[in-house]
ChimeraX commands (.cxc) that place a marker at each C-alpha (Angstrom):
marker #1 position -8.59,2.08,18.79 radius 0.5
marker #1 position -12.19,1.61,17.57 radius 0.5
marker #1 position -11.65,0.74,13.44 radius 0.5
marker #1 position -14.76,3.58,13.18 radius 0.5
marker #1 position -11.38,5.91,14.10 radius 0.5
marker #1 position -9.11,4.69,11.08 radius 0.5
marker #1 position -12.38,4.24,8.38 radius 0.5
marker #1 position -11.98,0.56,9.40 radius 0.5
marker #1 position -14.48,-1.93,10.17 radius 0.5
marker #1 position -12.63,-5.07,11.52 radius 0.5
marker #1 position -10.81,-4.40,14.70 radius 0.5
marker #1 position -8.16,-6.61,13.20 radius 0.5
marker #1 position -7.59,-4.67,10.32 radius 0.5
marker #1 position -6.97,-1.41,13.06 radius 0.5
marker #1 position -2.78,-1.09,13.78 radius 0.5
marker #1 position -3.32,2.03,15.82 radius 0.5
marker #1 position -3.17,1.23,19.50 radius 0.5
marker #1 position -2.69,4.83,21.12 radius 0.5
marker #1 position -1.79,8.47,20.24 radius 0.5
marker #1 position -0.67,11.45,21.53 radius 0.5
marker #1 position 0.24,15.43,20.33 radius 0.5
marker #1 position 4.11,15.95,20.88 radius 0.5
marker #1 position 3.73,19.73,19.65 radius 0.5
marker #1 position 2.78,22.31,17.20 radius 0.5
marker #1 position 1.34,19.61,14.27 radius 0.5
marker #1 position 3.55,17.48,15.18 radius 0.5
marker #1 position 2.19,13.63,16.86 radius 0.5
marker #1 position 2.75,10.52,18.27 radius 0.5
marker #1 position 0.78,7.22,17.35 radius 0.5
marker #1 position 1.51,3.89,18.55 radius 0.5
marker #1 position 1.39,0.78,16.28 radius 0.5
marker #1 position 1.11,-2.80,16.89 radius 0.5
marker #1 position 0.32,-5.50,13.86 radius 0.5
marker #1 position -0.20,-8.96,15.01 radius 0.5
marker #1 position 2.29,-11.72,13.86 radius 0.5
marker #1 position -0.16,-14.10,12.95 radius 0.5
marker #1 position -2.18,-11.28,10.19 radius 0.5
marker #1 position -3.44,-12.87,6.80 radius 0.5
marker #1 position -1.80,-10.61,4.93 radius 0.5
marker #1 position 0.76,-8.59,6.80 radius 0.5
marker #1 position 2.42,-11.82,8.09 radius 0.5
marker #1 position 2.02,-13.63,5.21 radius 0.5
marker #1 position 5.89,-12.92,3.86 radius 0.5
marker #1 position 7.83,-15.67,2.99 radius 0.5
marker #1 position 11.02,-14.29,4.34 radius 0.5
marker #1 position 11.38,-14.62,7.87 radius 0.5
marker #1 position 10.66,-10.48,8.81 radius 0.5
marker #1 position 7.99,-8.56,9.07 radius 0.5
marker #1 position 6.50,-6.31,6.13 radius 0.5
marker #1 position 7.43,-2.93,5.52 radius 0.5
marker #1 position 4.55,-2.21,3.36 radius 0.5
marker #1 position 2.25,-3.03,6.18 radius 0.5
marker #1 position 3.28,0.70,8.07 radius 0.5
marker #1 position 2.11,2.21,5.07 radius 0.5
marker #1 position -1.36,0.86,6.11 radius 0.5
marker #1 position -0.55,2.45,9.64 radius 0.5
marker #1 position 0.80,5.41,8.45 radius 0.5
marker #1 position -2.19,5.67,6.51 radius 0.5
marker #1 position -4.19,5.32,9.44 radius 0.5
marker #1 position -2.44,7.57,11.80 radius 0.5
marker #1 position -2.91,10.47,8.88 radius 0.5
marker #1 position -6.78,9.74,8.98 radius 0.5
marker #1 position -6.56,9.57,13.13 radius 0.5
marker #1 position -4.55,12.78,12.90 radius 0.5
marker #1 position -6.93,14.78,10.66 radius 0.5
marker #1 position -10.21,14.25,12.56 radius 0.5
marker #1 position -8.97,14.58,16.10 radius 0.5
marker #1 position -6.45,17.10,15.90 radius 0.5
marker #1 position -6.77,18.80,12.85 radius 0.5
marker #1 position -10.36,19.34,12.81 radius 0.5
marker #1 position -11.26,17.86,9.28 radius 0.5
marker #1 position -15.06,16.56,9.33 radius 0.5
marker #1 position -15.08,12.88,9.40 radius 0.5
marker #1 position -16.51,11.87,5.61 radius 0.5
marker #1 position -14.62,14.55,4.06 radius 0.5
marker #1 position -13.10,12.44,0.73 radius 0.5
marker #1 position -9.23,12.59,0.71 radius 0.5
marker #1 position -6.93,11.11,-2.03 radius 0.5
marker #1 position -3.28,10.19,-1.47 radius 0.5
marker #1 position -1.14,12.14,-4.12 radius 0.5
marker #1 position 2.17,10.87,-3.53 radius 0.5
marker #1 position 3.81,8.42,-1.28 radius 0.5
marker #1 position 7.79,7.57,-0.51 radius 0.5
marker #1 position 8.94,5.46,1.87 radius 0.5
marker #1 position 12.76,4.48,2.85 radius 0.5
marker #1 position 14.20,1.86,5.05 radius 0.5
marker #1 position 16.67,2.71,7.20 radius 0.5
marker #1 position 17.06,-0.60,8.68 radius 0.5
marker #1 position 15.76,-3.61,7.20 radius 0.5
marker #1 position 17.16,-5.94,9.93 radius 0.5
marker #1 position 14.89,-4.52,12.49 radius 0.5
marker #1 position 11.87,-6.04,10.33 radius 0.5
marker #1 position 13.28,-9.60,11.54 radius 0.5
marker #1 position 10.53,-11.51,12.65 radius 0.5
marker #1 position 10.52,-15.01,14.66 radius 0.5
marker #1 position 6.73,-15.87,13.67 radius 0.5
marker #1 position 5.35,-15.28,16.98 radius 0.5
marker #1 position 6.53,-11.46,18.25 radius 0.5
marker #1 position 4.06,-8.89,17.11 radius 0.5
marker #1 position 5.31,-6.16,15.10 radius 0.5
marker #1 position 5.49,-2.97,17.64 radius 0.5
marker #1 position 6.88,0.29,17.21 radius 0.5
marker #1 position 6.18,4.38,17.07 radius 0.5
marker #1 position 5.43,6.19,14.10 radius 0.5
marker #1 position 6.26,10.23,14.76 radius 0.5
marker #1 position 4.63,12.49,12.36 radius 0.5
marker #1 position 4.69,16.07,11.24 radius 0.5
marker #1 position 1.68,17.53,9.22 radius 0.5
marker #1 position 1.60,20.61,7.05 radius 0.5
marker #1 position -1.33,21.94,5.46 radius 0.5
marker #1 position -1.52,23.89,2.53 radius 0.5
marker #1 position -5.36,24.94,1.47 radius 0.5
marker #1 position -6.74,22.00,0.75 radius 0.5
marker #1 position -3.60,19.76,0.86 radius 0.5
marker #1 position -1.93,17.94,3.68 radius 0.5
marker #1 position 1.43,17.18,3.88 radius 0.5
marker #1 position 2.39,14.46,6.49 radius 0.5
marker #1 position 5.83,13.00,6.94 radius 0.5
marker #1 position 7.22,10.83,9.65 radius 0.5
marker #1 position 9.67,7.86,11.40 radius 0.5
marker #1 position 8.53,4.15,12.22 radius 0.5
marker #1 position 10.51,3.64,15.27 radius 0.5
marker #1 position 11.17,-0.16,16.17 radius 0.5
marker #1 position 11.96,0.42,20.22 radius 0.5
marker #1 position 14.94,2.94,20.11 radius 0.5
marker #1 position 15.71,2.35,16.14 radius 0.5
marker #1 position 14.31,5.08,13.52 radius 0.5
marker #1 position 13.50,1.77,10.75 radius 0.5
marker #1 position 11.83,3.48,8.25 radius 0.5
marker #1 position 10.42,7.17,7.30 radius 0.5
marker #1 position 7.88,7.92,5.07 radius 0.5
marker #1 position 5.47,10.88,3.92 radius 0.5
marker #1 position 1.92,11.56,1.69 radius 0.5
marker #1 position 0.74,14.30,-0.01 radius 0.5
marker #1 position -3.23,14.24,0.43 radius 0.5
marker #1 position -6.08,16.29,-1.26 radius 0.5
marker #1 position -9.15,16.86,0.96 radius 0.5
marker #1 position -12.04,17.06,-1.37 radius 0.5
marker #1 position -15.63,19.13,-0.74 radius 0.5
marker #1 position -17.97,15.88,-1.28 radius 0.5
marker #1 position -19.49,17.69,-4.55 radius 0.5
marker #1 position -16.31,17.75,-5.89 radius 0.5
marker #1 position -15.58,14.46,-5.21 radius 0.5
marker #1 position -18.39,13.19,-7.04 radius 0.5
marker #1 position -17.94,15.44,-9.97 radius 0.5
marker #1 position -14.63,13.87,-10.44 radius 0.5
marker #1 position -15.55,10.52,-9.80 radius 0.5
marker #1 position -18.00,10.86,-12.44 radius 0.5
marker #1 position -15.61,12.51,-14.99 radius 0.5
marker #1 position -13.39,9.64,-14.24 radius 0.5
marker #1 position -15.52,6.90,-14.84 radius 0.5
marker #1 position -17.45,8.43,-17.68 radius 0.5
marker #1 position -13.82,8.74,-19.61 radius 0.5
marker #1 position -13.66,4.34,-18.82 radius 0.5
marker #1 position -17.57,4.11,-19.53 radius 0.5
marker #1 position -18.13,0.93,-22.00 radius 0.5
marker #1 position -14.44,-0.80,-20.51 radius 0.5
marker #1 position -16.41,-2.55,-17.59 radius 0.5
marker #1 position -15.89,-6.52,-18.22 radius 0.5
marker #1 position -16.81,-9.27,-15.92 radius 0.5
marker #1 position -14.00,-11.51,-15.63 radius 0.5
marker #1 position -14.13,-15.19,-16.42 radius 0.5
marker #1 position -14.04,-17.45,-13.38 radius 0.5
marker #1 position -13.69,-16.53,-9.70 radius 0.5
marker #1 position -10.28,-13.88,-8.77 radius 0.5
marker #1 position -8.31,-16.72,-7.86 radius 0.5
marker #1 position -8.25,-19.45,-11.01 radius 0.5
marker #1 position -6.50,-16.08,-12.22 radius 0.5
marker #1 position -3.35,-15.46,-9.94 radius 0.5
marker #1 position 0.05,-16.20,-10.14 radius 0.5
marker #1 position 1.84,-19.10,-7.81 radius 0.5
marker #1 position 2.53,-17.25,-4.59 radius 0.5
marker #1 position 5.57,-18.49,-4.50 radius 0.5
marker #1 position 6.66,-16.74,-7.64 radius 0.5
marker #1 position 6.07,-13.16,-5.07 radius 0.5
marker #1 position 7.32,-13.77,-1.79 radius 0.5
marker #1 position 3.84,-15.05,-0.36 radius 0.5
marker #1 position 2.48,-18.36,0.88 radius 0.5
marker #1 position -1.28,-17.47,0.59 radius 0.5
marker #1 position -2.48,-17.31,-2.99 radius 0.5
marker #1 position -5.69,-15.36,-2.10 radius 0.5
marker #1 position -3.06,-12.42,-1.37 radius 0.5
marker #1 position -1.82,-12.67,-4.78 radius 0.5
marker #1 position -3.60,-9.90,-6.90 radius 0.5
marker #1 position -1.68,-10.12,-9.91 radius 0.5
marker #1 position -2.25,-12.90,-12.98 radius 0.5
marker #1 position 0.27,-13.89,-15.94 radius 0.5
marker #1 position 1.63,-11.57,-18.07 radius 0.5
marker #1 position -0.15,-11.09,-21.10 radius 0.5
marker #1 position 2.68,-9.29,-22.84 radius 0.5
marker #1 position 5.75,-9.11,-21.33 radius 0.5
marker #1 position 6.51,-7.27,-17.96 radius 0.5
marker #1 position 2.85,-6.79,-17.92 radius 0.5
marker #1 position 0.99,-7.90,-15.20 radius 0.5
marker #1 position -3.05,-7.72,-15.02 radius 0.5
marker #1 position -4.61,-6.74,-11.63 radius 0.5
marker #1 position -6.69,-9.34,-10.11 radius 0.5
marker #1 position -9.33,-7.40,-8.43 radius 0.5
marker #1 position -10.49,-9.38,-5.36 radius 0.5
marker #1 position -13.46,-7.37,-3.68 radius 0.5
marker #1 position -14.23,-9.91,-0.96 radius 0.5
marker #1 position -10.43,-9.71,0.44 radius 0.5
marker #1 position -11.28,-9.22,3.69 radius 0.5
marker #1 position -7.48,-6.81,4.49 radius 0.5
marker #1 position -7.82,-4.70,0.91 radius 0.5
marker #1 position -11.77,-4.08,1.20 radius 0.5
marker #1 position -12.21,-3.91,4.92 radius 0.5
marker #1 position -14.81,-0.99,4.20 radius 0.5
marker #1 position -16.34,-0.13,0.55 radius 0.5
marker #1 position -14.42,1.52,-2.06 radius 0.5
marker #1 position -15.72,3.09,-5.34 radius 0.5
marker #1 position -12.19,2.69,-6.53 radius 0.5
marker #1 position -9.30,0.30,-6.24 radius 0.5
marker #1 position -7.74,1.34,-3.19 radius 0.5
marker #1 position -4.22,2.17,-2.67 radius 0.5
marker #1 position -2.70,-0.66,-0.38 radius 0.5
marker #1 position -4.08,-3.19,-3.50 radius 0.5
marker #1 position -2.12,-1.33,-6.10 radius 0.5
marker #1 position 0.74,-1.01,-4.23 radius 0.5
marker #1 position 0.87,-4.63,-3.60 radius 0.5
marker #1 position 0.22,-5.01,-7.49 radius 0.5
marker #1 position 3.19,-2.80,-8.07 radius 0.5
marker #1 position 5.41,-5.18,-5.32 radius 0.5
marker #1 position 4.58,-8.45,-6.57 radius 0.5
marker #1 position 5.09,-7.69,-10.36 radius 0.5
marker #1 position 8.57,-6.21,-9.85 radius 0.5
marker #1 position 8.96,-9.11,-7.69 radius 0.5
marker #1 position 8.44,-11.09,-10.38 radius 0.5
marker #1 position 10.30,-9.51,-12.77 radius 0.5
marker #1 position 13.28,-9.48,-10.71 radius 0.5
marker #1 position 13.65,-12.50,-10.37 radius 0.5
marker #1 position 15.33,-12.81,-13.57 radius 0.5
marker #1 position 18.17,-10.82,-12.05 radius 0.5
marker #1 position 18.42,-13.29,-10.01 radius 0.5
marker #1 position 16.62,-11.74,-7.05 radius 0.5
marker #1 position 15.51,-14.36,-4.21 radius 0.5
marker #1 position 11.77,-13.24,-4.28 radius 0.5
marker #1 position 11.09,-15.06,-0.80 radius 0.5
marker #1 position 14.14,-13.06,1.05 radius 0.5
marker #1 position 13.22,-10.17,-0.80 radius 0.5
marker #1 position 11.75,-6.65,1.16 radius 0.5
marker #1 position 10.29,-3.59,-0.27 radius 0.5
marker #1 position 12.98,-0.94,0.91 radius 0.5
marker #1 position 12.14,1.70,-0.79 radius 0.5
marker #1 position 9.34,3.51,-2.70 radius 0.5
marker #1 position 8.28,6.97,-4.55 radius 0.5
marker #1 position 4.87,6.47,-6.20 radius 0.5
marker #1 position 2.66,8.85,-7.86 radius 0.5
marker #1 position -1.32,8.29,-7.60 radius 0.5
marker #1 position -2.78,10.77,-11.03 radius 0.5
marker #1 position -6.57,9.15,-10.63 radius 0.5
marker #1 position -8.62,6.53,-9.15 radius 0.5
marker #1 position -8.56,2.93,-10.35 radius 0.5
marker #1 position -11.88,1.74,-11.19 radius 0.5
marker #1 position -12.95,-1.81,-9.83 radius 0.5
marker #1 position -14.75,-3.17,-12.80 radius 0.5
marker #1 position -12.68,-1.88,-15.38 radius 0.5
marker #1 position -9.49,-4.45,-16.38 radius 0.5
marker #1 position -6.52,-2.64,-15.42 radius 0.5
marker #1 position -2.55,-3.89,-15.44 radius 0.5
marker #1 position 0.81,-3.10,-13.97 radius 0.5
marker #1 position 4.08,-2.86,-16.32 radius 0.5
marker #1 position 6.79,-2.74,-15.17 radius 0.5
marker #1 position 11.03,-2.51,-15.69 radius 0.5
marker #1 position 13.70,-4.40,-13.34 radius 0.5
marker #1 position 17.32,-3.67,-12.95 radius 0.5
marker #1 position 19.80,-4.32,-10.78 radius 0.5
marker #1 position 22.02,-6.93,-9.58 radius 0.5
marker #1 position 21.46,-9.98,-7.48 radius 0.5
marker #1 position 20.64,-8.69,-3.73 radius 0.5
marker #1 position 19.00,-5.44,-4.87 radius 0.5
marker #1 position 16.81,-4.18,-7.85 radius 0.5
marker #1 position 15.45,-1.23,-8.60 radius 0.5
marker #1 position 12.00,-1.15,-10.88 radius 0.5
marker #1 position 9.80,1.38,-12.49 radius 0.5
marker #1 position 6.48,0.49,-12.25 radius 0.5
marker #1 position 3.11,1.79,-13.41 radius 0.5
marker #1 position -0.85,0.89,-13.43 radius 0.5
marker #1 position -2.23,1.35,-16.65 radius 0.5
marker #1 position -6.37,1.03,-17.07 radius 0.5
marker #1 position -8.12,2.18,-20.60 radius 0.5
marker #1 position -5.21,3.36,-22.42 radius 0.5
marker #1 position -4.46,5.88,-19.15 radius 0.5
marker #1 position -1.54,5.54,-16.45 radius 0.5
marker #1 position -2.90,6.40,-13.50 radius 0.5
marker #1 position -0.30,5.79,-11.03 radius 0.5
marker #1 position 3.46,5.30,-11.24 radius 0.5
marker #1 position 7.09,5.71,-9.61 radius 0.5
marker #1 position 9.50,3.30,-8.73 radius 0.5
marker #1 position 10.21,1.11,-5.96 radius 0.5
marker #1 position 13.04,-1.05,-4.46 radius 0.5
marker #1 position 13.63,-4.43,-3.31 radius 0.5
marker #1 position 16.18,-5.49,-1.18 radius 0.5
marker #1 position 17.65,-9.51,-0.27 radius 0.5
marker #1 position 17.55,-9.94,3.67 radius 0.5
marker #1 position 20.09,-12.70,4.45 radius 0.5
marker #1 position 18.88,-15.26,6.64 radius 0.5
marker link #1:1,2 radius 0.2
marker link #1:2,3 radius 0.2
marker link #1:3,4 radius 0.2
marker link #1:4,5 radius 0.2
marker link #1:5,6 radius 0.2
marker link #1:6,7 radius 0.2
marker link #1:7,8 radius 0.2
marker link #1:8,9 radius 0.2
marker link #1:9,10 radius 0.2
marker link #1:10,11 radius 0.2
marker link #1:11,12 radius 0.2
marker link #1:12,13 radius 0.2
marker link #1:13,14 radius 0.2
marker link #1:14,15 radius 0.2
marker link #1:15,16 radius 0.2
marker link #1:16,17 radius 0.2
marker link #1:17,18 radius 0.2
marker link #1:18,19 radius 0.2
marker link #1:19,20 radius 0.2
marker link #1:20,21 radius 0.2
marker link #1:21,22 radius 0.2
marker link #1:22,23 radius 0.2
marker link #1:23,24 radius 0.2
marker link #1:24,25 radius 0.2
marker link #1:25,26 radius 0.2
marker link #1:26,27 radius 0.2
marker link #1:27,28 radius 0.2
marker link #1:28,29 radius 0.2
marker link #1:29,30 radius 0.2
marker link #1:30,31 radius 0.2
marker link #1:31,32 radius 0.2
marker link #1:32,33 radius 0.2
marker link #1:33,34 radius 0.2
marker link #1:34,35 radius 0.2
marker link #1:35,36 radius 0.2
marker link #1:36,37 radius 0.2
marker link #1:37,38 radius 0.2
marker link #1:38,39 radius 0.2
marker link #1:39,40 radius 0.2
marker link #1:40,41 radius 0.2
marker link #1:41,42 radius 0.2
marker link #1:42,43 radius 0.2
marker link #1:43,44 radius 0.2
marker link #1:44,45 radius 0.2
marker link #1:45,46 radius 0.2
marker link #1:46,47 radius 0.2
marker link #1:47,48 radius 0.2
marker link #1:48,49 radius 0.2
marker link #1:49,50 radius 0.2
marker link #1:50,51 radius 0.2
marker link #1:51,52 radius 0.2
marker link #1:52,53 radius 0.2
marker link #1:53,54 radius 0.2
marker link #1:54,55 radius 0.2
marker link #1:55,56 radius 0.2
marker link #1:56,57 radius 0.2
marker link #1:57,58 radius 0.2
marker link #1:58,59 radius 0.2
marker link #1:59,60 radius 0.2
marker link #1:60,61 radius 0.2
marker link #1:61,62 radius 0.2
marker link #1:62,63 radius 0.2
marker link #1:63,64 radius 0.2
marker link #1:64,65 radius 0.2
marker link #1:65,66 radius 0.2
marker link #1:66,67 radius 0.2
marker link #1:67,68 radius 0.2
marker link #1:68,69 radius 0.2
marker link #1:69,70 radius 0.2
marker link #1:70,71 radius 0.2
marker link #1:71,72 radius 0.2
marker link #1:72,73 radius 0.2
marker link #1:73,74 radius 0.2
marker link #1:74,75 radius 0.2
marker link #1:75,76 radius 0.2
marker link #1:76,77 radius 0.2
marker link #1:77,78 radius 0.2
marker link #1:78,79 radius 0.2
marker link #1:79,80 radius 0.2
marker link #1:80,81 radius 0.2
marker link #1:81,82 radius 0.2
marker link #1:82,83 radius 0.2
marker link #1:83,84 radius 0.2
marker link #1:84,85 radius 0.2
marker link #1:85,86 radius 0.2
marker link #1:86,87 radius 0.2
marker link #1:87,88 radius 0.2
marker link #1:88,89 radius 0.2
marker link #1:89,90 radius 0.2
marker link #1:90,91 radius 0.2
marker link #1:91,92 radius 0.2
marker link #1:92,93 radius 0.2
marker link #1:93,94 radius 0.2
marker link #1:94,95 radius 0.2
marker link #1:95,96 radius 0.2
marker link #1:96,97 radius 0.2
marker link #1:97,98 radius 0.2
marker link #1:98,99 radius 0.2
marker link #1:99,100 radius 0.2
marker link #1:100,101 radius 0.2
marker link #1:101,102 radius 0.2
marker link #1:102,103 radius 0.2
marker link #1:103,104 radius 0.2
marker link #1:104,105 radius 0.2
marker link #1:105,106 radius 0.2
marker link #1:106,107 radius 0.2
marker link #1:107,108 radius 0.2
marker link #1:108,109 radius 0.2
marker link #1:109,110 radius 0.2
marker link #1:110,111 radius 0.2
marker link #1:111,112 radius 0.2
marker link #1:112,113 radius 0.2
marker link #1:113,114 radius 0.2
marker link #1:114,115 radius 0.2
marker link #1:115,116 radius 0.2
marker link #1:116,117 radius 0.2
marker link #1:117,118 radius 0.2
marker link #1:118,119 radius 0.2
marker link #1:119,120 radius 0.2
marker link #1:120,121 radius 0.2
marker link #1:121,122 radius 0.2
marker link #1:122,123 radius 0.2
marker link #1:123,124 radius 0.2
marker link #1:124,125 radius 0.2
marker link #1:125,126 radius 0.2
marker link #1:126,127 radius 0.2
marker link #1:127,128 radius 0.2
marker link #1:128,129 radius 0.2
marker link #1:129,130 radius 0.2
marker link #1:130,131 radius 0.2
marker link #1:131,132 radius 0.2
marker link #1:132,133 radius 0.2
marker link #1:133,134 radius 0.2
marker link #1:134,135 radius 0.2
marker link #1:135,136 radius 0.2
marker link #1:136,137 radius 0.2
marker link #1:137,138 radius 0.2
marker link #1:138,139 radius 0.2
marker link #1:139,140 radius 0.2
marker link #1:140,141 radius 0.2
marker link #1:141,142 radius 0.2
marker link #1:142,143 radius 0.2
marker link #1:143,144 radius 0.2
marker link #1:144,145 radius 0.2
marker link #1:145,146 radius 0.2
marker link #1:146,147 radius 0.2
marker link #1:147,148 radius 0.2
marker link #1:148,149 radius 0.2
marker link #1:149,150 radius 0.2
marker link #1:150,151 radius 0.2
marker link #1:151,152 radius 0.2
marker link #1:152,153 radius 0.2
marker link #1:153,154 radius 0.2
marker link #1:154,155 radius 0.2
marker link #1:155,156 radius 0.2
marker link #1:156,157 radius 0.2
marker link #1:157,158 radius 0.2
marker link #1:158,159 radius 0.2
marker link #1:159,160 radius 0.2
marker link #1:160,161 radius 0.2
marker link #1:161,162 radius 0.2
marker link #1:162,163 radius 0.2
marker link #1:163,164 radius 0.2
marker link #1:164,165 radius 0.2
marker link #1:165,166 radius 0.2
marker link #1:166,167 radius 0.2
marker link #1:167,168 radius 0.2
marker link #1:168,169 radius 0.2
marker link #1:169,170 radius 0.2
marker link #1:170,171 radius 0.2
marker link #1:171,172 radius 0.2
marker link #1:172,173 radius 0.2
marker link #1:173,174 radius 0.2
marker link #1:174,175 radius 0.2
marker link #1:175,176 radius 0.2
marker link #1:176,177 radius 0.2
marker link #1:177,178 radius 0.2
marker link #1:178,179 radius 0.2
marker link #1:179,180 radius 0.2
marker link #1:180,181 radius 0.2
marker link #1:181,182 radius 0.2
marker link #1:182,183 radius 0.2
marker link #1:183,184 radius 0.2
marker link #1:184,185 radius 0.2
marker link #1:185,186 radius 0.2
marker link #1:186,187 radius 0.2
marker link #1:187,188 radius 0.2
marker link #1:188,189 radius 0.2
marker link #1:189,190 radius 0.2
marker link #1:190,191 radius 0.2
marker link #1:191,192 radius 0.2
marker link #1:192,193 radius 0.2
marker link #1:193,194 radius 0.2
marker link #1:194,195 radius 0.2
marker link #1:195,196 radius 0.2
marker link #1:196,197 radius 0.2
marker link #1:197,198 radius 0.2
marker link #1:198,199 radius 0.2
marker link #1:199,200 radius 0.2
marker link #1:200,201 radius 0.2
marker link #1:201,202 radius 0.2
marker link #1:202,203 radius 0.2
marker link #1:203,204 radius 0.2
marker link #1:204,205 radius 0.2
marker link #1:205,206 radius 0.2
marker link #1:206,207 radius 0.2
marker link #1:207,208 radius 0.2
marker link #1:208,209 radius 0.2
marker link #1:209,210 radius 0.2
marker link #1:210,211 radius 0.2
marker link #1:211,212 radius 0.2
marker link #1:212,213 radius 0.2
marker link #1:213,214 radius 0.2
marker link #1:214,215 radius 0.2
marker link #1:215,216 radius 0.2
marker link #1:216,217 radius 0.2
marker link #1:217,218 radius 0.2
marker link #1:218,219 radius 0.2
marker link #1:219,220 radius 0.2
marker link #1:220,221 radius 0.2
marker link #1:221,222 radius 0.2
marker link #1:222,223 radius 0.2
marker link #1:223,224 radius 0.2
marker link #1:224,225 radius 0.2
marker link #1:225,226 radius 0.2
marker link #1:226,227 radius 0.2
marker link #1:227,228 radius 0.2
marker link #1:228,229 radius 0.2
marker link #1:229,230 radius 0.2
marker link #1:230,231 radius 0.2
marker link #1:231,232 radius 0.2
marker link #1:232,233 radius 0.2
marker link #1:233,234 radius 0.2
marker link #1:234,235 radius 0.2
marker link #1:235,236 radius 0.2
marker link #1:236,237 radius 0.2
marker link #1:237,238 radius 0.2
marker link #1:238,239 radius 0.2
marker link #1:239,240 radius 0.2
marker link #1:240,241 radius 0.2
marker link #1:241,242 radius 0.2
marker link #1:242,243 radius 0.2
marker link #1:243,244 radius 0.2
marker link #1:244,245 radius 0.2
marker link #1:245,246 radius 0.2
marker link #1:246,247 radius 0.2
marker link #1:247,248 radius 0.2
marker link #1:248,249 radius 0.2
marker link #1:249,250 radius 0.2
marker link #1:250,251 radius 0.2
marker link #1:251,252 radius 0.2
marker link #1:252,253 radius 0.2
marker link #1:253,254 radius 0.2
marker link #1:254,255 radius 0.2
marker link #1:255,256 radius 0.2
marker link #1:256,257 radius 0.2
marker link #1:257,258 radius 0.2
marker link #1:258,259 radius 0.2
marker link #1:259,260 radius 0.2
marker link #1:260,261 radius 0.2
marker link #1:261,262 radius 0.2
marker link #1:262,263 radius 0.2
marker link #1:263,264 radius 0.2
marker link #1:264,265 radius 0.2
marker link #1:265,266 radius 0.2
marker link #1:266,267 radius 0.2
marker link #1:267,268 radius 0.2
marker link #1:268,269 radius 0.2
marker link #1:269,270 radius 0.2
marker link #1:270,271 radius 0.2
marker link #1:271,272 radius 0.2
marker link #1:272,273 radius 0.2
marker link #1:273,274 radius 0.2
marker link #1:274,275 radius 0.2
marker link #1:275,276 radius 0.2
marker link #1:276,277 radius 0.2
marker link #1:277,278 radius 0.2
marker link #1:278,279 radius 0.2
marker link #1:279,280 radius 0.2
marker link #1:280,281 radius 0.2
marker link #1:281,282 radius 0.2
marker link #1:282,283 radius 0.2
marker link #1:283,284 radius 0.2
marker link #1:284,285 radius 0.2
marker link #1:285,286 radius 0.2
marker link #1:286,287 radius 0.2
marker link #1:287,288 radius 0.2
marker link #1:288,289 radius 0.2
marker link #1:289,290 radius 0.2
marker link #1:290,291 radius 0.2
marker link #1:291,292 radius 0.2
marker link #1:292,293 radius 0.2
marker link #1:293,294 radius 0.2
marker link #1:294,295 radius 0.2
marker link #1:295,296 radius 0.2
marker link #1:296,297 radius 0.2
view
């Protein structure tokens, strides 16, 4: 698909290969991720990443609302809420040279000005994982009017970090990654919590320009920091997959304002279970809880 379709602007960063209407609201998109991506492939357990068909989900909804469900393209949406469960974590292996390929099949609802959309990834014949969102649509007056409420309420926070984004990260290692440029958490400054590392040039997080932090960063932020705070549970962090998640976005994260992610691990070894939340200026903006599961080798 042309990345203009999914509000992308590298054709690398587009998953959505094909799509089709299968009924009343109800559609079929077809996703393919290569197995060589800098971030999506850059697990250190030997499978392919769950959290990368949130990204496709993300960009069937935005296929879905402009050319079948009529919503002007520009019109500013926000993501609400966002679950995901996997059904089947083995059929995320990956042999480092097989794309990722399956089907996502989605049914949208809307409601006024919100859109419900919930669907299956399908690996060939095997329903792997289902997910949903909760969206606003937003007039673009409105948009700005909160937008400028929000960052009037952080006004005077803006710092400019010390030192380029990455003399601040963690060791990859310590999150299940081998690249440290797709690390985008730093130390903990108190404990189980995190600060976001706010990279703006990463060429997968900021394909296109935000006036925010976008979603796919903070849910990373939220992964890698219970990654690393399971590990005291004695979770292997590199065999470890995100298996589950029910997150709750309450308002954009600025980009220039310092912002963290706390979180709380338990579990046993094999599987934790972690509430997480981003914090910026004394505010949580975004919480839930997510899950991370050992793959065996």
């Amino acid at each position: 698909m042309p990345p203009q379709t999914v509000n992308r602007k590298s054709a690398r960063e587009v998953f959505v290969t094909d799509h089709a209407p299968a009924g009343p609201d109800e559609f079929v998109i077809a996703v393919r991720v290569a197995h060589d991506h800098p971030l999506w492939s850059d697990q250190r357990a030997q499978t392919h990443d769950p959290a990368v068909v949130i990204e496709a989900f993300r960009q069937a909804f935005v296929l879905v609302r402009h050319e079948y469900l009529g919503v002007p393209r520009g019109t500013p949406t926000a993501v609400q809420q966002l679950t995901l469960a996997v059904h089947e974590p083995h059929a995320f292996r990956a042999d480092g040279t097989t794309p990722l390929q399956g089907v996502i099949k989605v049914g949208v609802t809307r409601t006024d000005d919100i859109l419900d959309i919930v669907g299956d990834f399908l690996i060939g014949s095997v329903p792997a994982m289902a997910l949903s969102f909760r969206s606003v649509l937003f007039p673009q007056d409105s948009y700005r009017e909160i937008r400028d409420y929000q960052r009037s309420r952080r006004a005077g926070r803006t710092v400019d970090m010390d030192g380029p984004p990455e003399a601040r990260l963690i060791g990859p290692e310590l999150v299940g990654r081998r690249t440290r440029s797709n690390v985008v958490i730093g130390p903990a400054a108190q404990p189980n919590r995190f600060p976001l590392v706010v990279d703006r040039s990463h060429p997968s997080f900021f394909d296109r320009d935000y006036d925010h932090v976008p979603a796919t960063l903070l849910i990373e932020a939220m992964r890698q920091s219970a990654l690393l705070s399971a590990a005291e549970t004695g979770l292997r962090t590199g065999e470890a997959l995100l298996t589950r998640a029910e997150l709750d976005f309450g308002m954009y994260v600025e980009n220039d304002v310092p912002a963290s992610c706390v979180v709380s691990a338990n579990g046993h070894p094999g599987r934790v279970i972690a509430s997480v939340g981003i914090d910026q200026a004394d505010v949580r903006v975004a919480s839930g809880i997510v899950e991370l599961t050992e793959i065996n080798p």
